[in-house]
ROKEDREN-451426 format. One record per residue: residue in three letters; x, y, z of N, C-alpha, C, O in turn. Coordinates in steps of 0.05 Angstrom, whole numbers, plus 32768, in hexadecimal, padded with zeros to 4 digits. Layout:
N
alaXYZXYZXYZXYZ...
***
This chain:
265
unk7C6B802F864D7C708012864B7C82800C86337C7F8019861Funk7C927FFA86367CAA7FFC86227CA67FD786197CA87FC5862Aunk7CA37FD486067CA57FBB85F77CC47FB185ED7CD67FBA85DFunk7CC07F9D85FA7CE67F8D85EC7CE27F7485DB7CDA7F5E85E4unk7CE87F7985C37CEE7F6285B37CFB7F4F85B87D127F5785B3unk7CFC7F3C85BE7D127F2785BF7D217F1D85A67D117F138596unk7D357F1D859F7D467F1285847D3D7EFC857A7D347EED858Cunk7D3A7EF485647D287EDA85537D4C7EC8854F7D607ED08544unk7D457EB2855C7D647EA485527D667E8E852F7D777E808525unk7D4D7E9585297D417E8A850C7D3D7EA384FB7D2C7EA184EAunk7D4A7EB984FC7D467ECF84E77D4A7EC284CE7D5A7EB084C9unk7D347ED284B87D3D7EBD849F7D467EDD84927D3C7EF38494unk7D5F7ED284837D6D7EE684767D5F7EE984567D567ED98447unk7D617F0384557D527F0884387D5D7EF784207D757EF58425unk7D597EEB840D7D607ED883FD7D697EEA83E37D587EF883D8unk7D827EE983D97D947EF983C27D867EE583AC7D857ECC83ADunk7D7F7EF1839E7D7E7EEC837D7D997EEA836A7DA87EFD8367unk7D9C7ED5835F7DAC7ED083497DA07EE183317D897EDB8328unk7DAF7EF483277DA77F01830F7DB27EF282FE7DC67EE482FBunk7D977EFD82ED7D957EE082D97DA67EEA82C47DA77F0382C3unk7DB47EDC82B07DC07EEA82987DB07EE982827D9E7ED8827Funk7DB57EFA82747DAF7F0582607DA67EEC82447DBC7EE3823Funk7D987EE082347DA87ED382247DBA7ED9820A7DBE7EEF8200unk7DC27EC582047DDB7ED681F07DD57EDA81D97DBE7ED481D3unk7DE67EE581C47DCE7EEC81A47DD77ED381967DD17ED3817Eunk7DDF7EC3819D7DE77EA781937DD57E9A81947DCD7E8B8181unk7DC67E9D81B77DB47E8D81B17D9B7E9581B67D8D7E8481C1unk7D907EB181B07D827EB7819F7D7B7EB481847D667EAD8179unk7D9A7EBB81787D9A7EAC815C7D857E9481527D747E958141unk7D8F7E71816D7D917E6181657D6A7E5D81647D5C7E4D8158unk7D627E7381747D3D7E70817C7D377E80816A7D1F7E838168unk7D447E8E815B7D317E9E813F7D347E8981287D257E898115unk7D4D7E75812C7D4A7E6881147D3A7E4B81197D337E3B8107unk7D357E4881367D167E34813A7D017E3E812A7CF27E348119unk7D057E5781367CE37E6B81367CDF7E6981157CC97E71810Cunk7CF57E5E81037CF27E6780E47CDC7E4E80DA7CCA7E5380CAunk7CE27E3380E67CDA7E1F80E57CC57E1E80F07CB67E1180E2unk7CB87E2781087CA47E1981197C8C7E26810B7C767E1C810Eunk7C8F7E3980FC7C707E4280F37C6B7E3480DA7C7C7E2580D1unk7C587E3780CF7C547E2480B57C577E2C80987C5D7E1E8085unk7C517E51809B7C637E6280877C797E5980827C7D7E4F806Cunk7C8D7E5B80937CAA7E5C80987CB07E45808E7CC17E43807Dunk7CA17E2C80997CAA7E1180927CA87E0E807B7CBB7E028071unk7C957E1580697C897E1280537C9C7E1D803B7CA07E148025unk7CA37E2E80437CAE7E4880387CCA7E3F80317CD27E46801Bunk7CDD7E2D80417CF67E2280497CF87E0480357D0A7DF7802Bunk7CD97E0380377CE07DE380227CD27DEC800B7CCD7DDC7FFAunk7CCC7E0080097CC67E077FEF7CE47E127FD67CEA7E0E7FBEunk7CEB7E1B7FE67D077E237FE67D1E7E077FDC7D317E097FCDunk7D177DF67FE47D2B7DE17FE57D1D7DD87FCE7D2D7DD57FBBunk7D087DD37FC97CF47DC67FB07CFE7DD77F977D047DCD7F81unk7CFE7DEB7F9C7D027E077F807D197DFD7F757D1C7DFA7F5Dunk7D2C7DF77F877D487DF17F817D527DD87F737D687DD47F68unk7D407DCA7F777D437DAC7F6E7D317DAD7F5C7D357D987F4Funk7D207DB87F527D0C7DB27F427D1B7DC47F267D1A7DB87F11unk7D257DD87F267D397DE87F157D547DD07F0B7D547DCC7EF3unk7D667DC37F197D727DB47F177D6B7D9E7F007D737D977EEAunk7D567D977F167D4E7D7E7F007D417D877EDE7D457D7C7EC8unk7D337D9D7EE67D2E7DAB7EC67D3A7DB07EBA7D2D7DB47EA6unk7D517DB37EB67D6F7DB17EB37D7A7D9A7EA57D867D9B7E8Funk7D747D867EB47D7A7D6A7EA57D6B7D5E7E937D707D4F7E80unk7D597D677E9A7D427D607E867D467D777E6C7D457D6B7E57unk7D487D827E6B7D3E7D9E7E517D587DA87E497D5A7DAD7E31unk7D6C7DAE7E597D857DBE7E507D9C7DAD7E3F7D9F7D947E42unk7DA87DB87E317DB47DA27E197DD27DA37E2C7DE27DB57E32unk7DD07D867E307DF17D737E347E067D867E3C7E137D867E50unk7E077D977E277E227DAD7E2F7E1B7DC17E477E2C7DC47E58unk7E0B7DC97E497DFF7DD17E5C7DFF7DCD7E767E037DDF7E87unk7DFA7DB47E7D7DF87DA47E947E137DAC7EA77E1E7D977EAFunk7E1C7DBC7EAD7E2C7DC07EB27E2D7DCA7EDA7E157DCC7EDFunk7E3A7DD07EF17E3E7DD17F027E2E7DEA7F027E157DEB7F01unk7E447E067F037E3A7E1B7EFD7E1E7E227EEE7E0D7E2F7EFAunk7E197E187ED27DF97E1A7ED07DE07E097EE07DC87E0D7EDAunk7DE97DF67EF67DD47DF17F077DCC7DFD7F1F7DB77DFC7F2Cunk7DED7E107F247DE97E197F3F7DDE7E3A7F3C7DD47E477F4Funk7DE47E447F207DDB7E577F207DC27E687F227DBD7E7C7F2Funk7DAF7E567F0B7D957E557F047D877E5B7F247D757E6B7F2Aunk7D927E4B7F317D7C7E4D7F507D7E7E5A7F657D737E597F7Cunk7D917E6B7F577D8E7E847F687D7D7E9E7F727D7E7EA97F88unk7D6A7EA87F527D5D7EB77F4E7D3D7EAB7F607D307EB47F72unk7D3C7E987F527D197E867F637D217E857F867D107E877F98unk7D367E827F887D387E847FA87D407E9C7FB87D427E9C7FD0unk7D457EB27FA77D487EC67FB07D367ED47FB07D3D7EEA7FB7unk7D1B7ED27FAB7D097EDA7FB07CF97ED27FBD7CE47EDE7FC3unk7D017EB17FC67CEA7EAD7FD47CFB7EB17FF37CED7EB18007unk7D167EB47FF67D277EBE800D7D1E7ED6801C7D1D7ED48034unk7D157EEF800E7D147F0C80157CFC7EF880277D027EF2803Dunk7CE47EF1801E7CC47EE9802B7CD57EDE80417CD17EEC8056unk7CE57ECE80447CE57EC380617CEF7ED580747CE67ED6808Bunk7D037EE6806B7D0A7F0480797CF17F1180867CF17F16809Eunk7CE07F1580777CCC7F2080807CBD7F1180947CB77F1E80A8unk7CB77EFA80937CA07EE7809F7CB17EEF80B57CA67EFB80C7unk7CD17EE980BA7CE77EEA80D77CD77F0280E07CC27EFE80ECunk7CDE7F1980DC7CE07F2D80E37CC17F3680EE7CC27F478100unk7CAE7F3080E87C907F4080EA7C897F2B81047C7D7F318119unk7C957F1380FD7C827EF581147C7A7F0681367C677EFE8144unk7C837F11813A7C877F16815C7C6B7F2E81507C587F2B815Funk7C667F3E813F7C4D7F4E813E7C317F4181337C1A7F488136unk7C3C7F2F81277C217F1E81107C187F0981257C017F06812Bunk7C2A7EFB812D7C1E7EEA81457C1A7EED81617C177EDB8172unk7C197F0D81657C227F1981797C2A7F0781967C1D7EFD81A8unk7C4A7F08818D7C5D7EFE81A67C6F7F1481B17C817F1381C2unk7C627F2F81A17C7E7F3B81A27C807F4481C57C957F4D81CEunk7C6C7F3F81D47C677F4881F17C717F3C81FB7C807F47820Bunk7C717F1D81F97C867F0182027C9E7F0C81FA7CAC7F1B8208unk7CA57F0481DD7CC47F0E81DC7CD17F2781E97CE57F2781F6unk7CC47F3981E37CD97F5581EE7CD57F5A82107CE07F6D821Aunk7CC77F4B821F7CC07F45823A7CE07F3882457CF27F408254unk7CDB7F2182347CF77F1182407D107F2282317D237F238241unk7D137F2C82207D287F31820F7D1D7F5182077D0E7F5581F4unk7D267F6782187D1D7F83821F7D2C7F9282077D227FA381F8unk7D407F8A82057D537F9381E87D487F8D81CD7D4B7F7881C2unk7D3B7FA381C37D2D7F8F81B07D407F8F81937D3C7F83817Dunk7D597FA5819E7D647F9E81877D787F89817E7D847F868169unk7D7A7F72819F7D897F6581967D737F4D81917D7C7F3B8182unk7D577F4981997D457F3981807D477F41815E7D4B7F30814Dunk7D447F5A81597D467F6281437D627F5581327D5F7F4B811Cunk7D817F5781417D987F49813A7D9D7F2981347DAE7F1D8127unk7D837F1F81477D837F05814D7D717EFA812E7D7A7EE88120unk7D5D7F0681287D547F0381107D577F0681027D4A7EFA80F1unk7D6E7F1C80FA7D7A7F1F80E07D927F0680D67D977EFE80BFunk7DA07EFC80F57DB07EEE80F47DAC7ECA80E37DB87EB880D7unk7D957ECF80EC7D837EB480E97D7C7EBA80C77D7E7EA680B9unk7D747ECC80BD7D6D7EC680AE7D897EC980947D867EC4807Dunk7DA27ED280A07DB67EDE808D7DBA7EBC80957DBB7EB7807Dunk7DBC7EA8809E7DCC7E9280A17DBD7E8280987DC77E6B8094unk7D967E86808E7D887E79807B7D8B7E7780627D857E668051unk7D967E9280607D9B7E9D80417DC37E8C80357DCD7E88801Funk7DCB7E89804D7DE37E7D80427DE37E5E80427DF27E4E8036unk7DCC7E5680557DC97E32804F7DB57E3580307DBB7E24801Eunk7DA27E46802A7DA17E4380097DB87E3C7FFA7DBB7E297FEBunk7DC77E4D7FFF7DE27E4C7FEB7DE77E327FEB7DE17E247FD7unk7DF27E2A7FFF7DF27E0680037DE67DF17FF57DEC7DDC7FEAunk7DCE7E017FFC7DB77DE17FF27DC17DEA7FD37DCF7DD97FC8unk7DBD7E047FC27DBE7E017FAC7DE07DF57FA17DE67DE57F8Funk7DEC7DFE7FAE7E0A7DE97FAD7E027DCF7FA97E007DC37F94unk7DFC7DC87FC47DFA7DA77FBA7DE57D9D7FAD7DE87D877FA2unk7DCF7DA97FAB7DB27D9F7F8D7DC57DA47F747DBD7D987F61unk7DDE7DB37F707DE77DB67F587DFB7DA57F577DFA7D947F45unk7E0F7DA47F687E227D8B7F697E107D677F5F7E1B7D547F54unk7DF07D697F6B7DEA7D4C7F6A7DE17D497F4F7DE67D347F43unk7DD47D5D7F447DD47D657F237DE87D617F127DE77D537EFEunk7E007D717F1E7E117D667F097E1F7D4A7F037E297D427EEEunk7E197D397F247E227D237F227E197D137F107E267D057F01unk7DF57D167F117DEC7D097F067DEA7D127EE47DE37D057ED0unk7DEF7D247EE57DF37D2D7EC47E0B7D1E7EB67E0C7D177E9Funk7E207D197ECB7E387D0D7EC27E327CF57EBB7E437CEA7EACunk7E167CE27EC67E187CC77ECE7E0B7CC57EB77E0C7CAF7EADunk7DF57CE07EA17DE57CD47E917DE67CE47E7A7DD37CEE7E6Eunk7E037CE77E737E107CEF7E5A7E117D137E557E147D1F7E40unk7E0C7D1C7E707E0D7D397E677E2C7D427E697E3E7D317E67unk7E337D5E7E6E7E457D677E6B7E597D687E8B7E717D687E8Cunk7E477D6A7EA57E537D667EB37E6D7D657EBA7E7C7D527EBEunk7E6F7D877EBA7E8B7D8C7EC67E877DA17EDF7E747DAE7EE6unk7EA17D9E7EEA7E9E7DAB7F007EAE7DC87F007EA67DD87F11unk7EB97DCC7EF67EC47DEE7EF87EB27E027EFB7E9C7E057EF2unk7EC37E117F0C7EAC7E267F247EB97E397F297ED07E347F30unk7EB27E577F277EC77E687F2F7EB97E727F4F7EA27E797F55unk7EC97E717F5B7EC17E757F757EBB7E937F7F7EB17E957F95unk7EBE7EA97F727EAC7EBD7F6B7E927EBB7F6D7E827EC67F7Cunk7E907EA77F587E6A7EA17F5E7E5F7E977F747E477E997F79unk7E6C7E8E7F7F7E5F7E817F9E7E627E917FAD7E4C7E947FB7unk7E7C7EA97FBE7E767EBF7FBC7E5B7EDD7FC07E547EEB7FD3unk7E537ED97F9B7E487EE57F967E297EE57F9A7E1A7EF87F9Funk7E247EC67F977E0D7EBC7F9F7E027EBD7FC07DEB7EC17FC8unk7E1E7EB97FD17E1E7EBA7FEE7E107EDE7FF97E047EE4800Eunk7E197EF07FE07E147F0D7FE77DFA7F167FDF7DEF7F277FEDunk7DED7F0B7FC87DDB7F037FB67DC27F067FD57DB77F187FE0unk7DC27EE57FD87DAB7EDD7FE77DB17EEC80047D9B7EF2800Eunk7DBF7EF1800E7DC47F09802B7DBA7F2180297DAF7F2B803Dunk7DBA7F2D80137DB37F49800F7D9A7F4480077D887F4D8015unk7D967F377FF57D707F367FF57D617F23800C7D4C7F1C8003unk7D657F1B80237D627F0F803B7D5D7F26804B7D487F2A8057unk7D6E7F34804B7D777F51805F7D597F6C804C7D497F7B8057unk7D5D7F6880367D4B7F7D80277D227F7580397D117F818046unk7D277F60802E7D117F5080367D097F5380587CF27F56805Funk7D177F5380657D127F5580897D197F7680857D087F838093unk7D2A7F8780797D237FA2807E7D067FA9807D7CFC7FB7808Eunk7CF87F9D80667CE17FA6805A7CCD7FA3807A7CC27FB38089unk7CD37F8080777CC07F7C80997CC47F8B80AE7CB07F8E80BCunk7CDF7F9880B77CE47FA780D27CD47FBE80C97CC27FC380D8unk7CD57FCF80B57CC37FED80AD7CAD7FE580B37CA27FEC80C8unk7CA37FD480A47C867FD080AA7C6D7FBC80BC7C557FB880C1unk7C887FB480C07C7C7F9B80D67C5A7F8C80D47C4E7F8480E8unk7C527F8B80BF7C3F7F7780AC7C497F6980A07C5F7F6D8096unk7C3B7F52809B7C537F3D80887C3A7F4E80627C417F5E8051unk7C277F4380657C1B7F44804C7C267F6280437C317F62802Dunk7C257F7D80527C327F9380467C477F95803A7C4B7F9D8023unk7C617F8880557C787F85804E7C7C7F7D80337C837F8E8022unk7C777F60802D7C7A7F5380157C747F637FF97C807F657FE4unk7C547F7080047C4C7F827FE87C667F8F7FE17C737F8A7FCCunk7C6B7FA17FF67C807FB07FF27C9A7FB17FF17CA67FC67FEDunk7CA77F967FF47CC17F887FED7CBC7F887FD07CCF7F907FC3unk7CA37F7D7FC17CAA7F747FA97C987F8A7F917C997F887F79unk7C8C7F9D7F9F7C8C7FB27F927C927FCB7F857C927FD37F6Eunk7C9C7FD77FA37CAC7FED7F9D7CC37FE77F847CC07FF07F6Dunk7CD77FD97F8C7CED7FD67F807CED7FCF7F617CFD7FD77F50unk7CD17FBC7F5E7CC57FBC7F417CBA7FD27F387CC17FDA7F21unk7CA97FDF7F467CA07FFC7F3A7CB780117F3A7CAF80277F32unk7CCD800F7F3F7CE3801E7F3E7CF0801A7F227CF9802B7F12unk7CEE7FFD7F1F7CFD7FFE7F087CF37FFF7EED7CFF80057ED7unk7CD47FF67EF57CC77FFE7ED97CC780177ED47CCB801C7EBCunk7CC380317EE47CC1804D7EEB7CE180537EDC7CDE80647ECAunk7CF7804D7EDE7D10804A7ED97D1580437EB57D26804A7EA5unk7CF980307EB37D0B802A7E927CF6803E7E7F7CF980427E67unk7CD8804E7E957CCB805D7E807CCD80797E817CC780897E70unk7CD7807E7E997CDC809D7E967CF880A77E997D0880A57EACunk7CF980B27E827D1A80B67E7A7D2F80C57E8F7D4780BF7E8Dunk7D2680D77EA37D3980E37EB17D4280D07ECE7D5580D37EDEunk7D2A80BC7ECF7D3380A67ED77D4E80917ED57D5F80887EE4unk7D4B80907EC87D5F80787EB17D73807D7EBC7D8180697EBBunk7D8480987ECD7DA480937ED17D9F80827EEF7DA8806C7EF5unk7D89809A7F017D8B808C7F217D7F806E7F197D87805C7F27unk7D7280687F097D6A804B7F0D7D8680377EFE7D82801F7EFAunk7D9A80407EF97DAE802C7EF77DBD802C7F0C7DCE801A7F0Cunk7DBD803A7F1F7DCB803A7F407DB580317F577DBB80267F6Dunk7D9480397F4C7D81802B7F667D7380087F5E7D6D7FF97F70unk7D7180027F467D607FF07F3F7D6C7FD97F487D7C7FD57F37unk7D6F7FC87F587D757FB77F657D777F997F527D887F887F56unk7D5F7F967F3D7D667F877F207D7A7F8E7F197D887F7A7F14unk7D887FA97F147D9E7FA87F027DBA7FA47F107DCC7F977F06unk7DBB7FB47F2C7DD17FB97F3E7DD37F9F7F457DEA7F9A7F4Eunk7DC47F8A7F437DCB7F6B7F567DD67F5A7F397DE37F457F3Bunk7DCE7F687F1B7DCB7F537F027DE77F477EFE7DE87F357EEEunk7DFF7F4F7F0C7E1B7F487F0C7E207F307F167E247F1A7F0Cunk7E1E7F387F327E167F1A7F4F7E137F007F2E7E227EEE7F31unk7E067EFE7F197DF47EE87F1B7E0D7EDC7F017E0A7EC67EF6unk7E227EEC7EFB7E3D7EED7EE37E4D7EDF7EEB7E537EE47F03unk7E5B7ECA7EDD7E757EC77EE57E907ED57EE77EA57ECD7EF0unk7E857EF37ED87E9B7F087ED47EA37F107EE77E937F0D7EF9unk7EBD7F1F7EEF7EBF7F2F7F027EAE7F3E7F097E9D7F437EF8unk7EAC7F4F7F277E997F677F1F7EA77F797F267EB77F797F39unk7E9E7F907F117EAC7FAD7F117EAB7FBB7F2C7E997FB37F3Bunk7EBF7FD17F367EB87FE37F427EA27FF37F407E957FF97F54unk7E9B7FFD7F247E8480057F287E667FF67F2E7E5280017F38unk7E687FE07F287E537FCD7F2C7E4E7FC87F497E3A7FC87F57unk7E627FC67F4D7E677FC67F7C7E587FE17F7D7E437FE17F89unk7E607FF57F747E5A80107F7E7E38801C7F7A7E2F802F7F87unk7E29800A7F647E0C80097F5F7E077FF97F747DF67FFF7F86unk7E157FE37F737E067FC87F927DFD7FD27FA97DEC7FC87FB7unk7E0C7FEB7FAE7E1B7FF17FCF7DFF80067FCE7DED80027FDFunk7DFD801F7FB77DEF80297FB97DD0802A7FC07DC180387FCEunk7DCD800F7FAB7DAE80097FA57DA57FFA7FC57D8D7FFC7FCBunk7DBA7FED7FD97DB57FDC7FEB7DAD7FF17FFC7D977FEE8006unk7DBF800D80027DBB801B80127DA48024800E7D9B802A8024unk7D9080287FF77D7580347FF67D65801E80027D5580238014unk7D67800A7FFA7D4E7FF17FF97D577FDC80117D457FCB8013unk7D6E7FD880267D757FD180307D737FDF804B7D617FDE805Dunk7D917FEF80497D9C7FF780617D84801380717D828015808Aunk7D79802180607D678038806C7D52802880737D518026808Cunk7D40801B80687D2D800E80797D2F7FF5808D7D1C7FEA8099unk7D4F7FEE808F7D4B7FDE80A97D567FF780BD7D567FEF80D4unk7D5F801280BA7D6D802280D07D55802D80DA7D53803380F2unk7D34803280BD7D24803D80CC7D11802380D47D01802B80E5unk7D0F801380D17D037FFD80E17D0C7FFB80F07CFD7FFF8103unk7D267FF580F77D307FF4811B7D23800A81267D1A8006813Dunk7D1F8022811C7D1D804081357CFE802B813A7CF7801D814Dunk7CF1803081227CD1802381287CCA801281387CB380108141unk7CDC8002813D7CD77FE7814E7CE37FF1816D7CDA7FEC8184unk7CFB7FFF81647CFE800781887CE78016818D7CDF800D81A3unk7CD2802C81837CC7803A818E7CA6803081937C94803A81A1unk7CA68016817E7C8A801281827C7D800081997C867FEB81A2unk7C67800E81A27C627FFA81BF7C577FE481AF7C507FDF8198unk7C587FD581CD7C517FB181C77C367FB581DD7C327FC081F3unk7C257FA281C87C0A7FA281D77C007F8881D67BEA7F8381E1
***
């Protein structure tokens, strides 16, 4: 017995999928630098930052003598207090997807995890250059007002320093999220952002065969130029480059391997 199909004149044709694109590291970018804000660390962390800066300024006007008051000595001073509290937000970027565990969400939608990893560095190198800014203009409004209440208030600036300051807060931004990609803890990370490098250099000023490598690794001394209005030497570049490659560049190359290889649970 032989069975005959008859033809269906309503065949429904299989339905093609639009492949979806990709999103771009732009605007990834633009969701790591939400993500900096939406937690309360981060937020906290960002106006604490803005407070340091203004609160230096104004101490300034108050305590520093007349001659003083100057462009350059307002914008300089606030570099060091915010450069340390810059590396912490590097870190907080970098660990969030393991500490709050999202990282299953994020690397689910976004399988590349090294272009999350790019997306967060990006975010935080473009946090570290609106510092520069804010302390620009907290020092520009200082000097205005220094001008308005008999200080010295001038504006000459060598643009070197702005510059220098711009390389200043990037590299310890970048130091700071290396630390978080190795270790992907924020409380570790941080220990160890602000330890090692200190125990390096005290280790550096007490044991003597120390003393040469710690003028090419100590990251106090190799950055102490950045903070001059002098030129800086070739050799001074050539300690920068070095000390970055120890404390910088190796632990974000071995934090990337770490993060590609570690599962997400």
């Amino acid at each position: 017995m032989t069975t005959i199909t008859a033809p269906t004149d309503g065949a429904v044709a299989p339905r093609q999928h639009t492949p979806v694109r990709r999103p771009s590291l732009l605007r990834l970018t633009v969701v790591e630098l939400r993500k900096l804000v939406d937690t309360r660390a981060g937020r906290w962390l960002l106006i604490t930052i803005g407070l340091v800066t203004a609160v230096i300024v104004i101490l300034q006007l108050i305590y520093a003598n007349d001659a003083d008051q100057t462009f350059p000595n307002f914008f300089t001073p606030s570099l060091l207090p915010v450069g340390v509290l810059l590396p912490v937000l590097g870190i907080l970027s970098i660990t969030s997807e393991w500490s709050q565990r999202t990282a299953l969400t994020t690397y689910a939608l976004v399988p590349r995890r090294e272009r999350v990893v790019a997306a967060k560095l990006n975010a935080v190198m473009l946090t570290a250059v609106a510092s520069v800014l804010t302390s620009l203009a907290v020092a520009a409004a200082g000097t205005l007002v220094a001008s308005a209440i008999g200080g010295a208030g001038t504006w000459q600036f060598d643009g070197s320093l702005l510059l220098n300051a711009v390389i200043l807060q990037v590299t310890g931004v970048l130091m700071g999220a290396a630390f978080g990609l190795l270790l992907l803890n924020p409380p570790l990370a941080i220990v160890g952002y602000l330890l090692l490098p200190t125990l390096w250099g005290v280790l550096g000023e007490m044991v003597k065969p120390l003393r040469g490598p710690s003028e090419w690794l100590d990251t106090s001394k190799t950055m102490e130029p950045l903070f001059s209005s002098d030129a800086v030497t070739g050799e001074q570049w050539g300690r920068m480059v070095v000390s970055l490659l120890v404390w910088m560049v190796l632990p974000l190359a071995a934090g990337l391997y770490r993060t590609m290889r570690r599962e997400v649970s």
